[in-house]
N, C-alpha and C positions, 0 to 999 in steps of 0.2 A: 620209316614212317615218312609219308609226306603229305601236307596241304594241297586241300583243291578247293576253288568253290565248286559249289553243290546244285547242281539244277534239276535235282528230279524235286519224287513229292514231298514235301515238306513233311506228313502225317507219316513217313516211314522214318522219321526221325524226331519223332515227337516222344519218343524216348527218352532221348540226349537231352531236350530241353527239358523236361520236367525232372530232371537232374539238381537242374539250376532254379527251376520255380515251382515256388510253393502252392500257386493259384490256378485251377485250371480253365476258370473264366476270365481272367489275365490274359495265360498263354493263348486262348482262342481268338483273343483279340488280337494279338503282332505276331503267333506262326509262321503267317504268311506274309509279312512285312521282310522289307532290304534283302540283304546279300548274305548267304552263310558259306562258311569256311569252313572244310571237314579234315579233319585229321584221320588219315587211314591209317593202319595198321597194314604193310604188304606182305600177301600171302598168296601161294600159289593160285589162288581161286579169285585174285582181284585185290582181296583184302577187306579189312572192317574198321567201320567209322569208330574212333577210341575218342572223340572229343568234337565237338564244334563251336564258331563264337559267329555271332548274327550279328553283323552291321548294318543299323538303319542310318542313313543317313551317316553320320561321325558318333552315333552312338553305338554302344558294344549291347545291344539290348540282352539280350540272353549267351550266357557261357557255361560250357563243361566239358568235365573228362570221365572217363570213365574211374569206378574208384581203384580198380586195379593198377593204372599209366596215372596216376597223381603220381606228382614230382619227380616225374620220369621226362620234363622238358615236353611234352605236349602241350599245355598251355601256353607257353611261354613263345610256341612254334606257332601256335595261333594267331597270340600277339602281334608277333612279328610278321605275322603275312597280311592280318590286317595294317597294319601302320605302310607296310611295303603298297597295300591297293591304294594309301589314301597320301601318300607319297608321290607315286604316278598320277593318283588325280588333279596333282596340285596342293596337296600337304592340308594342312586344319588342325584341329583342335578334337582329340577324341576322348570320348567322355564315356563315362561308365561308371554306374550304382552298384551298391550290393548291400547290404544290412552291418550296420555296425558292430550289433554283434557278433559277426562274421571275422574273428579276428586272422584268419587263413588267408579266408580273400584281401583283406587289409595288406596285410603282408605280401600278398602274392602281386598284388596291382603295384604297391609302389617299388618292389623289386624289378617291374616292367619300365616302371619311367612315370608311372601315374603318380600324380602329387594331391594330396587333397582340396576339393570347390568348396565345397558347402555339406550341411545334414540337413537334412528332410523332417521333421518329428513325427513320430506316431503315422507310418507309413503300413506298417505289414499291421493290419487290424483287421478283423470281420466285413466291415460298413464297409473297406477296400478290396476285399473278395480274397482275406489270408483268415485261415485257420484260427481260432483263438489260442492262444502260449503256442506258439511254436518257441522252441529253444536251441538252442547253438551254444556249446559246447560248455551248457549249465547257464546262459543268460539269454533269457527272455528278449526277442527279434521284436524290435518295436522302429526302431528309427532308420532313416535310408541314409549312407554318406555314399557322396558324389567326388567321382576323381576325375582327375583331366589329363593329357599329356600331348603336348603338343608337336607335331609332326610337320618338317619342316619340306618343301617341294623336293622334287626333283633338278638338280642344278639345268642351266639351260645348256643343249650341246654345240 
């Protein structure tokens, strides 16, 4: 497997994203926002996209893998290629949401280096273009927690 960013069409992987969200007048809105990372799977024909993670700016806006490569180190290869671009850019503060009830993602962000900022209340709701009850893994997706990790430069040579 290896990471690349991505510069074809964004809609030929509009797939990947709605992996990761629940809203599809959401995703129409930042699709085509920042930089995305694609995890390919190599295979004599090129290979195929098993995950990607969108960085706008120092945000991680939309993530996934596919459900067959979970906790197979593709995410986690993600991560680390984003932290490595923002690294080279000069280092920062990278942040990233996911719903509380999400307790996968919880787990999986701070096993990354992400520490928890803040929660959002009453975030995934209707009025905000989310489904009504959506649920994760038997509790009701209402609230956003926000994580951070910060990422320090590249030393000078």
């Amino acid at each position: 497997m290896r990471v690349d960013l991505y510069g074809g069409d964004r809609a030929a992987l509009r797939w990947s994203f709605e992996l990761a969200e629940d809203s599809a007048e959401l995703l129409d809105g930042y699709l085509d926002q920042g930089r995305v990372l694609v995890a390919l799977e190599t295979a004599p024909d090129g290979g195929h996209v098993v995950g990607h993670l969108q960085l706008v700016g120092l945000e991680i806006k939309n993530m996934a893998v596919v459900p067959r490569r979970r906790g197979s180190g593709v995410g986690a290869a993600l991560i680390s290629a984003a932290a490595a671009l923002v690294r080279a850019e000069g280092g920062g503060t990278i942040l990233v949401a996911t719903g509380a009830a999400d307790v996968g993602n919880l787990r999986f962000y701070q096993r990354q280096g992400f520490r928890f900022r803040s929660v959002e209340r009453d975030v995934f709701t209707p009025a905000r273009g989310y489904p009504e009850g959506i649920m994760v893994d038997g509790i009701e997706l209402r609230d956003q927690v926000w994580l951070d990790r910060e990422i320090q430069p590249d030393p000078p040579r």
